[in-house]
N, C-alpha and C positions, 0 to 999 in steps of 0.2 A: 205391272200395274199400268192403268191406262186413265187417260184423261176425257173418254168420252162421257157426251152426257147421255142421257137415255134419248130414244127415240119418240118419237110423235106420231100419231095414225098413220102419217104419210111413212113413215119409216128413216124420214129426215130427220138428223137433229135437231133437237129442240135449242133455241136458243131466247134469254131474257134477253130485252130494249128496254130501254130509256125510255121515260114516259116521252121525250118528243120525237125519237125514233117509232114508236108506236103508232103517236098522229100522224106522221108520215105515210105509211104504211097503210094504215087506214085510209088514209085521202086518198093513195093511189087505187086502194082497192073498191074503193066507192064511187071514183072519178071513169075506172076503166070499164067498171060493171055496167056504168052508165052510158060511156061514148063508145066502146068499143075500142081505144087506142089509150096510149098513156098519155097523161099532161106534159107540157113545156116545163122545161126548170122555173121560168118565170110565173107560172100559175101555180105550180107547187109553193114556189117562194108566197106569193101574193096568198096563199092559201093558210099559210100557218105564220104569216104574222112578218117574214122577213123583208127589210124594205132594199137588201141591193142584194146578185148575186155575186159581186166581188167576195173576195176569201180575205 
């Protein structure tokens, strides 16, 4: 018995997120579509609301 989950078009597992792991992910892919390159941590942060990137 195995713990996979099924696969997705790509043939990669499928995996559920968190609705704020989602936005995430989203922002990156609508920020990269658009620039060409990934955002800074700090516009990520500034993107979804967080105001320091300390942990």
């Amino acid at each position: 018995m195995t713990n996979r989950k099924k696969s997705g078009a790509s043939g990669m597992p499928t995996v559920t997120l968190y609705k704020r792991q989602r936005e995430i992910v989203d922002y990156l892919a609508q920020y990269i579509q658009k620039h060409g390159y990934a955002p800074t941590l700090r516009e990520i942060a500034g993107a979804i609301g967080v105001s320091s990137l300390a942990t």
